[in-house]
N, C-alpha and C positions, 0 to 999 in steps of 0.2 A: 208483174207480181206473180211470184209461183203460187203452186196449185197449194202448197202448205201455207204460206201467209192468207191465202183464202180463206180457206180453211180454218183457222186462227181467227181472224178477223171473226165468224160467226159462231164462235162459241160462246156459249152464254159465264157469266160470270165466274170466276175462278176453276176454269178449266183451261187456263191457261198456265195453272200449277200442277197442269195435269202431265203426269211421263207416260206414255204410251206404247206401251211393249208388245210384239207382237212375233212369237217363232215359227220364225222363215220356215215353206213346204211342209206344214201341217196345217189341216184346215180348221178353219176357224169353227169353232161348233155355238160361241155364245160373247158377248161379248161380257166381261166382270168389271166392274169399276170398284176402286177398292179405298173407300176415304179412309183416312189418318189424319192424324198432327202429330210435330216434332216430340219429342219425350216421352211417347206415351209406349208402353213395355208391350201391351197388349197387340199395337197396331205393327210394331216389328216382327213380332212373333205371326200374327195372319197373311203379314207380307211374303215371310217366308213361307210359309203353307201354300197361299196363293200359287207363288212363284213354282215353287217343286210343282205342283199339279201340272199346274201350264208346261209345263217343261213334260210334259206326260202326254198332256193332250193337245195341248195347242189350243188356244183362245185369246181374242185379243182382251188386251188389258191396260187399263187403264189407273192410276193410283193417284188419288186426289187428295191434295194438302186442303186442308180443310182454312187455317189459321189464317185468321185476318178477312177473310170474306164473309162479312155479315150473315148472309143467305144460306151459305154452307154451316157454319158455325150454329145457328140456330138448327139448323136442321138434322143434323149429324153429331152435334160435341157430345151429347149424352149416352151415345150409341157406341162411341169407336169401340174399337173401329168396327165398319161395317162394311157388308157387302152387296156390292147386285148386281142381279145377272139379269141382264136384259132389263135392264129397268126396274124388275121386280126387288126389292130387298130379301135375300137372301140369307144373311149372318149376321150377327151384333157380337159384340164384346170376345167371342172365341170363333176358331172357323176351323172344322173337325174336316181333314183331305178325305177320306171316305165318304162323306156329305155331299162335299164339293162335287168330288166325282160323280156321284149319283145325281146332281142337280143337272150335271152338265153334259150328262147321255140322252144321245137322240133318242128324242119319243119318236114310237112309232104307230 
């Protein structure tokens, strides 16, 4: 078994709907996870914001379909899309790149 089926194997429930992007030789400064569901105008539109940032600073990223997983769907359908970074929730419903950025600069 590779180190990714491992890996896989211990994620907890629908994150295994998760894409996981990460740009190569920038370091990672935070990790974002960014739930959605299919149709929703709002959650394409912070995908993109997301995505140009990252593309700036480099952080890994994770974007998580929300649809069909009980546990995500309760937790998240009211919110999309939403954000977090490091675990913290971060964004709802819009996600402003000068925000971001500022969330996502090393404290010192």
């Amino acid at each position: 078994m590779s180190h990714d089926d491992a890996a896989a194997k211990q994620q907890p429930p629908g994150i295994s709907r998760e894409r996981n992007v990460r740009v190569s030789g920038l370091p990672v400064c935070a990790r974002v996870s960014l739930y959605h569901a299919p149709n929703c105008s709002l959650c394409a539109r912070a995908i993109e914001v997301v995505e140009g940032v990252r593309a700036e600073l480099g952080f890994e990223l994770a974007l998580v379909d929300i649809s069909g997983v009980p546990e995500l769907e309760e937790r998240y359908r009211e919110l999309l899309p939403a954000v977090e970074i490091d675990g913290e929730l971060g964004f709802t419903y819009f996600v402003d790149a000068a925000a971001l950025r500022e969330r996502l600069q090393p404290r010192t």
